[in-house]
C-alpha positions in Angstrom: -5.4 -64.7 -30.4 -7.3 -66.1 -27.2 -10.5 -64.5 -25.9 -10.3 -62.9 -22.3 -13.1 -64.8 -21.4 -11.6 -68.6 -22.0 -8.8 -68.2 -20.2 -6.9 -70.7 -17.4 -9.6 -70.1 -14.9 -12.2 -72.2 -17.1 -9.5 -74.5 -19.0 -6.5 -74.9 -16.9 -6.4 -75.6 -13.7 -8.6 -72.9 -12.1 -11.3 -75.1 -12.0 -10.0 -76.8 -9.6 -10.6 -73.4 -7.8 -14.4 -73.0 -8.0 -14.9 -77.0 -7.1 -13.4 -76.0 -3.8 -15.6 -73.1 -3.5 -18.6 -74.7 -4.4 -17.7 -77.2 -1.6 -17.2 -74.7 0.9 -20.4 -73.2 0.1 -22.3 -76.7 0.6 -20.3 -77.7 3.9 -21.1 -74.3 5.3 -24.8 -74.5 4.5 -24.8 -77.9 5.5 -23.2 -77.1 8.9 -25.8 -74.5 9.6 -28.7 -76.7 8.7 -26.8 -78.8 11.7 -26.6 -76.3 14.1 -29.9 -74.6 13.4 -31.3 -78.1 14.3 -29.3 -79.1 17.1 -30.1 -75.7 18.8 -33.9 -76.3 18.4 -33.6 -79.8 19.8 -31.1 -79.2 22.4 -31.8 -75.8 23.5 -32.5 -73.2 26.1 -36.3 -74.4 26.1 -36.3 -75.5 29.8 -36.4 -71.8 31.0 -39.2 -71.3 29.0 -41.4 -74.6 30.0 -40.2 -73.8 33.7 -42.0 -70.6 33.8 -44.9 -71.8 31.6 -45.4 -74.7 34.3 -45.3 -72.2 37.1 -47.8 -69.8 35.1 -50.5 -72.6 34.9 -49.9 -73.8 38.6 -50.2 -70.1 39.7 -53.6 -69.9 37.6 -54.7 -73.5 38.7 -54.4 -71.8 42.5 -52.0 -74.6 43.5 -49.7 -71.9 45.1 -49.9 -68.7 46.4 -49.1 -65.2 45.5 -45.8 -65.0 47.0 -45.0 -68.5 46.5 -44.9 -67.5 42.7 -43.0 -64.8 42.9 -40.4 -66.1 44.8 -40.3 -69.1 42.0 -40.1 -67.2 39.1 -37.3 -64.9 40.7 -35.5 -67.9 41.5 -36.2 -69.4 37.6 -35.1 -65.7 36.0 -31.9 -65.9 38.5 -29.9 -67.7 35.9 -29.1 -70.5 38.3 -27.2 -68.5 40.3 -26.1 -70.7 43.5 -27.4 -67.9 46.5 -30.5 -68.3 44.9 -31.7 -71.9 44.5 -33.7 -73.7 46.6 -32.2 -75.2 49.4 -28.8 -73.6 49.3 -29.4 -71.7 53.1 
C-alpha cells in the first residue's frame, strides 16, 4: 500500500510542476527588483527638483512674490500646453 504523502506529485512527474513554480516566483521577484529600480532612476523626480529649485530661488530673493507663484502654478500644471511659458 502507498502512503498519501509520496505520491506522483514528489516522484512522478509533478516535480516538474513546482520547478516551474519556483521559477515563476524568482522571475517575478526579479522583475520587481527591475522595475522598483528603473522607477527610482528614471522617475518622476524632475517635478520635484523643479519646485525645490524654485523654493531656494524664491528664498535667495532672485524673484519676486508673484514671479513665484506664477512658476510653481505653471510647474503643478502638469505640462499642460495653455500654460507653459511662451505659448501666447
Amino acid at each position: 500500500m502507498q502512503h498519501a504523502y509520496w505520491n506522483d506529485w514528489y516522484f512522478g512527474w509533478g516535480w516538474f510542476l513546482w520547478l516551474g513554480f519556483v521559477i515563476l516566483m524568482f522571475s517575478s521577484v526579479g522583475n520587481w527588483g527591475y522595475t522598483y529600480r528603473a522607477h527610482r532612476r528614471f522617475g518622476g523626480t524632475s517635478r520635484s527638483d523643479a519646485i525645490n529649485i524654485l523654493d531656494s530661488r524664491y528664498a535667495r530673493g532672485d524673484i519676486s512674490r508673484d514671479e513665484y507663484a506664477l512658476m510653481k502654478s505653471e510647474i503643478g500644471a502638469s505640462g499642460s500646453a495653455a500654460t507653459r511659458v511662451g505659448d501666447a
